[in-house]
C-alpha positions, 0 to 999 in steps of 0.5 A, a space after each residue: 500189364 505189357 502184352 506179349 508179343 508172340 508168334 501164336 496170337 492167332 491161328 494163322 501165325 501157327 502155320 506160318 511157323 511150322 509149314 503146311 499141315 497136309 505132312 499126314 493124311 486123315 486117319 494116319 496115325 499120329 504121335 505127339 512129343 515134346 516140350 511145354 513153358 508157361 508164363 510162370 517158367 515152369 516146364 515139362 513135356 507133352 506126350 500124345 497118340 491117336 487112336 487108330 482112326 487117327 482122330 481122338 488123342 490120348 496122353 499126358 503131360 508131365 510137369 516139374 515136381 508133379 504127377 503126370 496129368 492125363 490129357 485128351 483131345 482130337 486131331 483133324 487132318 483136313 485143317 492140321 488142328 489139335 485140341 486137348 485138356 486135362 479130365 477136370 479143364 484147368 489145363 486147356 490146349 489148341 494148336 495145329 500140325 505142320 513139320 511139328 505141332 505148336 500152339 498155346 494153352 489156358 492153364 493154372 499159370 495163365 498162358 502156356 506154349 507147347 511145341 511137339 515132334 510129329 511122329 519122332 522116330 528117336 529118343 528126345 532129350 529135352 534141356 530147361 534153364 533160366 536166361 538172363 540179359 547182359 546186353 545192353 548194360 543193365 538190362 534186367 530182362 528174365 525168362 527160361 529157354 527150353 529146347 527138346 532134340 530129336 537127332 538132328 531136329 531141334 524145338 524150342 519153347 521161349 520165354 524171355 521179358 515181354 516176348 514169348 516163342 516156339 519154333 523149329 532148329 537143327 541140332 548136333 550131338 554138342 550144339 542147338 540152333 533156332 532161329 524164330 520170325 525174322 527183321 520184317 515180323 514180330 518176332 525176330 529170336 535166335 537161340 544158340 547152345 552148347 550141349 556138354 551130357 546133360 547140360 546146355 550153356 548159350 546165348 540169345 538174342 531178341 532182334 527186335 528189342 534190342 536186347 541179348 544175353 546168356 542161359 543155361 540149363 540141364 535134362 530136368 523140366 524148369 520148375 517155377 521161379 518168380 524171379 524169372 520175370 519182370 514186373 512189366 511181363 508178370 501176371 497181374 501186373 
């Protein structure tokens, strides 16, 4: 199996993606919304609050098809870090706080992202849908884009062929950006979509593999396609 090359290897890329974590002192309230992608392309959201002391996290995560899953966890302001699972630990998370919160996840699936507001203030719509590669000819690259929007702030889970990515955009009432690492790192993607109610049609593009294509999707959360991924990219492959 290839491994993926992704901006949440380690911790430290965390924090190169998502700025300085010292944007909320210790003991200050926090709370936690956005989007979750696993390696089988299944979606959903993440929702957490702290407790007053803004140090134990409490909340769920709700997955295509299936009852929402009761999560808890912990937030230390001094480091940005966050850790939270599932009562029975088939789903486990630890990431970090920055302009928004991100990291990774040990879950049935495998492997899974999640990329969170810090303390949004409007609603958040969420879009999820499969991407495939055009360019160049015959490039058999499969994977899902999910984007969540909170005014003019976008996040982005990404899913596509041996790469795997979160990061932060902007948005408009009928667009959303995100562009995640650059030429110079391992991780060069960009993500373009036209939003039209609650659907969403776009492009991609891996810098660094060379290669580009289409998605689209709509307000639903992904459910798991095992056509999504090539053999190269799959569990167990």
């Amino acid at each position: 199996m290839t491994k993926p090359r992704s901006l949440l290897t380690a911790g430290a890329l965390v924090f190169l993606s998502m700025g300085c974590h010292d944007s909320l002192e210790e003991g200050a309230l926090l709370r936690l919304y956005g989007i979750y992608l696993d390696e089988s392309g299944l979606g959903g959201t993440i929702t957490l609050h702290s407790n007053p002391a803004g140090v134990e996290l409490a909340g769920e995560l709700l997955l295509a098809g299936q009852q929402a899953i009761p999560l808890t966890g912990s937030y230390r302001g001094s480091t940005g870090a966050i850790v939270f699972a599932s009562e029975d630990g088939s789903y486990e998370f630890e990431g970090g706080v920055g302009r928004y919160a991100a990291g990774t996840g040990a879950v049935p699936a495998g492997r899974a992202n999640f990329a969170l507001f810090v303390n949004p203030t409007l609603s958040t719509a969420t879009y999820c849908g499969p991407a495939s590669c055009t360019v160049p000819d015959g490039c058999p690259a499969l994977g899902t884009i999910q984007v969540a929007i909170n005014g003019s702030s976008a996040l982005l889970t990404y899913r596509v062929d041996e790469t795997e990515a979160v990061g932060s955009g902007s948005a408009s009432p009928t667009a959303v950006n995100v562009h995640v690492g650059s030429s110079a790192s391992t991780i060069d993607v960009t993500v373009h979509g036209d939003i039209a109610g609650d659907t969403v049609t776009g492009t991609w593009e891996d810098g660094l593999a060379g290669i580009s294509g289409t998605w689209d999707g709509n307000a639903s959360p992904c459910a798991t396609s095992p056509l999504r991924f090539t053999s190269a990219s799959s569990p167990g492959a």
